[in-house]
C-alpha positions as CSV (number, residue, x, y, z in Angstrom):
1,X,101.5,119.6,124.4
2,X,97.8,119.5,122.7
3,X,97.1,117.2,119.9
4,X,94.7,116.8,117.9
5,X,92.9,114.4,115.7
6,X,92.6,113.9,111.8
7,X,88.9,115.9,113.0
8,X,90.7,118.6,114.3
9,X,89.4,118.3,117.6
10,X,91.9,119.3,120.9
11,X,92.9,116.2,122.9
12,X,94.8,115.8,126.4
13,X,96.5,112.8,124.5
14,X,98.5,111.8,121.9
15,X,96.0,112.3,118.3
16,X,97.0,113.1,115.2
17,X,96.0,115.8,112.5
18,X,93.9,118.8,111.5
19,X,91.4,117.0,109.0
20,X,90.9,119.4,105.9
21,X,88.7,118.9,103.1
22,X,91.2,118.5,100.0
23,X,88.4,119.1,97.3
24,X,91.3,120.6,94.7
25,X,89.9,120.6,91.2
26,X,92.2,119.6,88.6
27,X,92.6,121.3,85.6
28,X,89.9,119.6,82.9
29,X,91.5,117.6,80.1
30,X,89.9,115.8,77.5
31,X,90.9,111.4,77.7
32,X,94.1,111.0,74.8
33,X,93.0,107.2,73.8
34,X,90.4,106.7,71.5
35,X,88.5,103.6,72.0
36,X,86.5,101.5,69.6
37,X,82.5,101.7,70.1
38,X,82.2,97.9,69.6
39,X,84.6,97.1,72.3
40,X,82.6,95.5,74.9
41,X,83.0,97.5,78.2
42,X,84.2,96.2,81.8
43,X,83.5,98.1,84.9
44,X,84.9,98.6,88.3
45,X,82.8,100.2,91.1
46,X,85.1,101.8,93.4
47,X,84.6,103.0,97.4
48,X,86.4,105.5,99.7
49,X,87.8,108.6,101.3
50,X,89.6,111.4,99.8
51,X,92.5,109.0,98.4
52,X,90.0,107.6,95.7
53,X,87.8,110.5,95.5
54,X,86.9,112.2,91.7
55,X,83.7,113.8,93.1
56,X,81.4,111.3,90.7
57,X,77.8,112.0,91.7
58,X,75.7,109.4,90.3
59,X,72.5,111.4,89.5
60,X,75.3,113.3,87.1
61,X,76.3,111.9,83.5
62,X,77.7,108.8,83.5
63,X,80.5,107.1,82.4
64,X,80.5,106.4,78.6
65,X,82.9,104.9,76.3
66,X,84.3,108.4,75.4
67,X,83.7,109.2,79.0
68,X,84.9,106.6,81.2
69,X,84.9,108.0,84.8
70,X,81.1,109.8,83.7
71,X,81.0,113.4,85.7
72,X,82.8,115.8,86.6
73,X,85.0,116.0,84.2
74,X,88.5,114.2,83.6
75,X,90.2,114.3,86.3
76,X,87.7,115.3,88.8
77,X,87.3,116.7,91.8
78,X,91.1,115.1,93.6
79,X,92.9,115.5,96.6
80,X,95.6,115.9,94.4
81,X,94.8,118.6,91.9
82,X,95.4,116.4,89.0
83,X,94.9,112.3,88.5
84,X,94.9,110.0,91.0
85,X,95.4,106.1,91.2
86,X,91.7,106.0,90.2
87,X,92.0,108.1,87.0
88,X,95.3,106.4,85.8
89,X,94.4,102.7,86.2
90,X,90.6,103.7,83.8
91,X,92.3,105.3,81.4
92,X,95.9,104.6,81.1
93,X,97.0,101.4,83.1
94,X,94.3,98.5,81.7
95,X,93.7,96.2,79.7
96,X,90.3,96.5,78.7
97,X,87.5,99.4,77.9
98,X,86.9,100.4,81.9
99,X,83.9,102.0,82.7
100,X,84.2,103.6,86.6
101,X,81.7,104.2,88.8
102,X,83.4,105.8,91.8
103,X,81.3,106.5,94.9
104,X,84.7,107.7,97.0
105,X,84.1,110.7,98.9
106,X,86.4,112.9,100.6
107,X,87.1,112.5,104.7
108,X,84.7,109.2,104.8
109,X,84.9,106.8,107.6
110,X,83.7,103.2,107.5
111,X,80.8,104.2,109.8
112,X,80.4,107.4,111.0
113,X,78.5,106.2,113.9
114,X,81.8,104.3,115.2
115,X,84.1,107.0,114.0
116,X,82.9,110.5,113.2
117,X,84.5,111.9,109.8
118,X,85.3,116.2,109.8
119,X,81.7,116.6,109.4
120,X,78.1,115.1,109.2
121,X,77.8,115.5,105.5
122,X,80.4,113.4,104.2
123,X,79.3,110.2,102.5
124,X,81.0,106.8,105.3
125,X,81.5,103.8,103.1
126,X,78.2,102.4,104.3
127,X,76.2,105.5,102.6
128,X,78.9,104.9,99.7
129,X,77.2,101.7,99.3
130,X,73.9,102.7,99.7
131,X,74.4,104.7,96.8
132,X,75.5,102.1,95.2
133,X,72.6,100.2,95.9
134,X,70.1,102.6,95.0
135,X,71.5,103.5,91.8
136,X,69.0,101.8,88.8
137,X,70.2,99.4,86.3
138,X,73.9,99.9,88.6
139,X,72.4,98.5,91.9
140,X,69.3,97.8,91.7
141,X,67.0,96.8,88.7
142,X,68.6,95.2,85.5
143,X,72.3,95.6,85.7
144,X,74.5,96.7,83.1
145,X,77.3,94.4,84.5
146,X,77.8,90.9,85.0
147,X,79.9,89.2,87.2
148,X,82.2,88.5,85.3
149,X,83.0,91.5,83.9
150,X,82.7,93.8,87.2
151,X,85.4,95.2,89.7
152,X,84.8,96.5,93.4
153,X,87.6,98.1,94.8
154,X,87.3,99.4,98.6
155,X,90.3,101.9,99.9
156,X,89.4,103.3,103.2
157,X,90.4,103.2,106.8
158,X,92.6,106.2,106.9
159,X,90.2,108.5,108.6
160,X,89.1,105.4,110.8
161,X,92.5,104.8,112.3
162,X,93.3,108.8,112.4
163,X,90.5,109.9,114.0
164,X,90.7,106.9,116.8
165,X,94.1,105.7,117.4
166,X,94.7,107.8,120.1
167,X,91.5,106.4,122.0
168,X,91.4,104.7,125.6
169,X,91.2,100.7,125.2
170,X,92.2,98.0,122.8
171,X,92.6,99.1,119.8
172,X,93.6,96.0,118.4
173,X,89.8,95.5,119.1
174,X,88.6,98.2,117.8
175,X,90.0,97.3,114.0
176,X,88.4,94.5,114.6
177,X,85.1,95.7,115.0
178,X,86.2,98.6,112.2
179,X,86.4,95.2,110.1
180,X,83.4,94.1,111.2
181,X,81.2,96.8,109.6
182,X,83.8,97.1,106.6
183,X,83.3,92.9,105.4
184,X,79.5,93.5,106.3
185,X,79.1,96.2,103.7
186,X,81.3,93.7,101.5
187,X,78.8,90.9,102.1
188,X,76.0,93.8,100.7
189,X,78.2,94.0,97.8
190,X,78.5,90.2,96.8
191,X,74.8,89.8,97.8
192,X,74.5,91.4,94.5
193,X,76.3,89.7,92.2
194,X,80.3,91.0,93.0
195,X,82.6,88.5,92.8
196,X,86.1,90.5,91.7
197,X,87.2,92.4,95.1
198,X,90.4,94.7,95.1
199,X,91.2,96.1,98.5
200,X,93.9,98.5,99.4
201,X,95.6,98.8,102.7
202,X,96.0,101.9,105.0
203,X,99.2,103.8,103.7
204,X,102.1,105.0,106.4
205,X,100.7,108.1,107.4
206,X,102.1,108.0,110.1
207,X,104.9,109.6,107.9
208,X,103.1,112.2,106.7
209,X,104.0,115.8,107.3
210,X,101.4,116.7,109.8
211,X,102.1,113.1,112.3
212,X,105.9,114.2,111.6
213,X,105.3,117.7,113.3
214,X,104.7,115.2,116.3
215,X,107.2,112.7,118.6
216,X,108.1,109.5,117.4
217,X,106.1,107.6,120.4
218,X,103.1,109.5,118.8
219,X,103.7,108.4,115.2
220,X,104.2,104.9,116.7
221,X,100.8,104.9,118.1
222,X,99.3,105.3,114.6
223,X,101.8,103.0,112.8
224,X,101.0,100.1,115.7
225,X,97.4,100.9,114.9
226,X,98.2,100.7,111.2
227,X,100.0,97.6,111.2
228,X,97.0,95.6,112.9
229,X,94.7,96.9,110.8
230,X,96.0,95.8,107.6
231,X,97.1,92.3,108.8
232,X,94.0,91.9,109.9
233,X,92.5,93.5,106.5
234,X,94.5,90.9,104.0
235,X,93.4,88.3,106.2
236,X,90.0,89.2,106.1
237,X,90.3,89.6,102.0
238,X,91.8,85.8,101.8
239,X,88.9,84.7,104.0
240,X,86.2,86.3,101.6
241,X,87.7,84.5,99.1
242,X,87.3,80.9,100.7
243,X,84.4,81.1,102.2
244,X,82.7,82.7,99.4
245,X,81.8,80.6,96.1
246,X,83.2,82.6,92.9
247,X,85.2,85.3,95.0
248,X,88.6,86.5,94.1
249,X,90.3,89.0,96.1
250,X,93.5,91.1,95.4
251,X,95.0,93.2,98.3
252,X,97.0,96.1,96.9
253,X,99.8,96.7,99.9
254,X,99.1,100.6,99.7
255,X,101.8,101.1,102.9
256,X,104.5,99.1,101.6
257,X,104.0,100.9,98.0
258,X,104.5,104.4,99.9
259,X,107.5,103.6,102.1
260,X,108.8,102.3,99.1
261,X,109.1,105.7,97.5
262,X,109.2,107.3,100.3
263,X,112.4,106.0,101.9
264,X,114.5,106.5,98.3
265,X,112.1,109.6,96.8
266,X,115.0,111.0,94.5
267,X,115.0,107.4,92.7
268,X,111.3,108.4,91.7
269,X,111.7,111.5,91.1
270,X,110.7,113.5,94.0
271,X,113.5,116.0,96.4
272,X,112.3,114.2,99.9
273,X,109.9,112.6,101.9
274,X,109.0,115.0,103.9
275,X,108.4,118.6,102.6
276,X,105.1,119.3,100.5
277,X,103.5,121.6,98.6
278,X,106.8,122.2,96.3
279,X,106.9,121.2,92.4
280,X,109.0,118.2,93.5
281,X,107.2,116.7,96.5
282,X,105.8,113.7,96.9
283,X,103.1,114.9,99.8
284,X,101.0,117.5,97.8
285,X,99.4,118.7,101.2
286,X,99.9,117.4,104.5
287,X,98.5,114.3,104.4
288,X,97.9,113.7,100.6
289,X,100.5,112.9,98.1
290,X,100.5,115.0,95.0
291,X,99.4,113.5,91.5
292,X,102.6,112.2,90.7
293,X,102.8,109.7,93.4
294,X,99.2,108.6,92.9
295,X,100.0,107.7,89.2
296,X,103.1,105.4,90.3
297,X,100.0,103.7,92.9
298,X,97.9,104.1,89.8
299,X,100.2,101.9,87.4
300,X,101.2,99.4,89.8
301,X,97.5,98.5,90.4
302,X,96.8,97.8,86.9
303,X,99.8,96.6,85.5
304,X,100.7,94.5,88.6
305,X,97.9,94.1,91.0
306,X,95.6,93.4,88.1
307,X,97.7,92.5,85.8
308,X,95.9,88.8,84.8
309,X,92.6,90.6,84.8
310,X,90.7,92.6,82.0
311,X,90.7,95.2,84.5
């Protein structure tokens, strides 16, 4: 049998999927809610892979009070084809104005020097960052937010474990070197001036359609790999916390939220867990869940996660 990995490349071992770029632009609606001009704004400054992506380019406009997620337009550029958990919890699932800066960018890796992503142009969560960094009056320069009033959410590690599970040695050692360069980009991050972290765990993709088309001791390669990771990740999050004056974390549990609706999908509306690309499937493509799903994750993060925040 050949395999391959989430970068497509042929392997004598056990890997995982075709990696595809799922740039699918939603159909541009205008934001229902009007908000009041005087109503001071929070913001969140979000980091990822395709999950999170809306295609935000921040040399574009920028997020405004009748504009919250800035350019392109509402809902962006998505792996789902409509909103995702990023789009729902700015403008539906607060509690506050939420301005969001959101750096994600489709196929990224933590590092692409440790893990490659599909190809040498996509944005790892260190350029992410970077960005970040460079960006005046955001990064660098006077700041328009405090921090208080700021968010920094990070959802990556998909790509990582995809694109590496399969590899020769420990790979229990591996996340943690994955982690490593992930809390040391953090670090960046409170060096200036975050103190609110969100982080969301790796989701069960080892159920998705194209690890299904695989054997079980395949898919339990990636769900070992899985596993370790996001102990190791919520740890991690509490030990920021600690060690770190003025940080609080939250951990939004990504894989239990998914195998939630995916091992009872009619009780959320969806025919099954395993089909996609149908009106009524929860995986949109064969790795990504459509926009339906996204908004459940989406809602949970802001009225649950975040619910005793002005996030």
């Amino acid at each position: 049998m050949i395999y391959r990995s989430f970068n497509g490349r042929e392997l004598p071992r056990p890997s995982s999927m075709l990696s595809h770029r799922f740039w699918l632009l939603g159909a541009f609606v205008s934001l229902a809610r009007a908000v009041p001009t005087a109503i001071a704004p929070n913001y969140w400054f979000s980091f990822g892979d395709s999950y999170t992506q809306t295609g935000f380019d921040p040399t574009g406009v920028l997020p405004t009070v009748d504009n919250p997620l800035g350019n392109p337009a509402y809902p962006g550029w998505t792996a789902t084809g409509g909103a995702n958990w990023v789009d729902q919890a700015t403008t539906v699932s607060n509690h506050s104005l939420v301005l969001t800066y959101n750096y994600a960018y489709g196929g990224a890796t933590i590092n692409a020097t440790l893990v490659a992503p599909y190809e040498s142009t996509v944005l790892s969560l260190g350029d992410q960052v970077d960005q970040f960094l460079a960006q005046p009056d955001v990064g660098s320069g006077d700041k328009i937010w405090t921090s208080d009033n700021s968010l920094f959410s990070v959802w990556i590690g998909i790509n990582d474990l995809g694109n590496s599970y399969y590899e020769s040695g420990d790979r229990d050692a591996f996340n943690d070197v994955l982690l490593d360069n992930y809390f040391e980009l953090v670090e960046k991050l409170y060096n200036t001036g975050a103190r609110n972290f969100l982080f969301l765990n790796v989701p069960p993709t080892d159920r998705s359609p194209l690890m299904l088309a695989y054997d079980a001791s395949v898919q339990a390669l990636l769900k070992a790999c899985i596993t370790d990771f996001n102990t190791k990740l919520a740890q991690r999050a509490s030990d920021l916390a600690t060690s770190h004056s003025g940080v609080k974390t939250w951990v939004y549990d990504a894989n239990s939220a998914f195998n939630k609706v995916l091992d009872d999908p009619t009780a959320f509306g969806f025919s099954d867990a395993t089909s996609y690309g149908g009106a009524t499937d929860f995986w949109g493509n064969n790795l990504h869940p459509v926009s339906a799903a996204q908004v459940i994750f989406g809602d949970e993060v802001g009225n649950t996660t975040l619910a005793d925040t002005v996030w």
